[in-house]
Every structure is written in structure tokens, then in C-alpha cells.
C-alpha positions in Angstrom: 94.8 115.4 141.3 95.1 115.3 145.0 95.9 112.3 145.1 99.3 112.7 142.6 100.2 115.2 144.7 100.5 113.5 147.8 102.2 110.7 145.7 105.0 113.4 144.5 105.6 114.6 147.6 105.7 111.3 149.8 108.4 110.4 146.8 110.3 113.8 147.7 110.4 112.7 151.1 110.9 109.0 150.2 113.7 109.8 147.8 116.0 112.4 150.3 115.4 109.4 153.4 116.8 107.1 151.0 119.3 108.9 149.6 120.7 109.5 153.1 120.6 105.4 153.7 118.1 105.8 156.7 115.0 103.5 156.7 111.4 104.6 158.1 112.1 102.6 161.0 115.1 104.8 161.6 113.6 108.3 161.4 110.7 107.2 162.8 113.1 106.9 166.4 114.7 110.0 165.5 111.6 111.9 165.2 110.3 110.0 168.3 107.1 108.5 166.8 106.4 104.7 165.9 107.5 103.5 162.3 103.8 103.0 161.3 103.0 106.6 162.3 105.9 107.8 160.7 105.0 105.6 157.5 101.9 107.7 157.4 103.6 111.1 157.3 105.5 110.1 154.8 102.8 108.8 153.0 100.7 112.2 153.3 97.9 110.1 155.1 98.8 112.0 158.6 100.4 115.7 158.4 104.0 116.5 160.5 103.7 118.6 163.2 106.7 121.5 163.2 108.4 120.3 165.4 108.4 116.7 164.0 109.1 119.1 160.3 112.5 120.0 162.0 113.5 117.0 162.9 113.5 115.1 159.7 114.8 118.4 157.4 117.7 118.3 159.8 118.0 114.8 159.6 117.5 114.7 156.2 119.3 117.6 155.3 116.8 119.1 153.3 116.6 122.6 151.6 114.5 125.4 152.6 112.7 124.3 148.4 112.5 121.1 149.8 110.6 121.9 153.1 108.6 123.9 151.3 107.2 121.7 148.6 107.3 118.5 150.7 105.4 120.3 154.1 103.9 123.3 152.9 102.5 122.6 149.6 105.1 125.2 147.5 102.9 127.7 149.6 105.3 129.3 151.8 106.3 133.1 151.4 109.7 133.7 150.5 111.7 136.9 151.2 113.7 137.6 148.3 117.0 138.7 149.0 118.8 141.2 146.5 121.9 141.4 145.6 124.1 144.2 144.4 
């Protein structure tokens, strides 16, 4: 189970870099780490530090959902805004 949930995220992550036409080697230089360290964050096998976290969902353009499911597991608390 672990396991397929590392898989799903590294995907996530996989999918947005790709979508953005960036390759590992290239985040890897923006985030300041070496492609094969970068290859492991993006694997799961080594975690993203926050500041590292900023970099790429800048780069990356990714959502406030996406940080959240990719980084933090879904397990970040939300403040729900209301409206009306």
C-alpha cells in the first residue's frame, strides 16, 4: 500500500514536470540539487525540504491540492473560506 502511494504521487509530480516540458535535469538546477538527488524526490525515496517544496510548486505551477497531496500526504489543514 505504501508503496502505490509513493508511485501515485511521484506520477503527480512526474506528470505537472512534464506537462510544463521541463526534464529532471532541469528542475533539478532550479531547485539547486543534482539530477540524481532530484530523481529521488521525485521518486519518494528522499523527502523535499520546504524550501526545495517552493521551488518546484512555483516552478511547476502547482495548486495549493497539488502541494498538498504530492508533499504532505492530503494531510494538510485547510481553512475553509465562506462565502456569502
Amino acid at each position: 500500500m505504501a508503496s502505490e502511494v509513493i508511485t501515485t504521487k511521484a506520477n503527480l509530480l512526474k506528470s505537472k514536470r512534464v506537462l510544463k516540458g521541463l526534464t529532471q535535469k532541469k528542475v533539478a538546477e532550479m531547485v539547486g540539487v543534482s539530477e540524481k538527488t532530484y530523481n529521488h524526490k521525485e521518486t519518494g525515496k528522499i523527502e523535499c525540504k520546504i524550501d526545495e517544496i517552493l521551488i518546484i510548486s512555483s516552478v511547476l505551477d502547482l495548486t495549493m491540492e497539488d502541494i498538498n497531496e504530492i508533499f504532505f500526504d492530503g494531510n494538510l489543514p485547510f481553512v475553509q473560506v465562506k462565502t456569502g
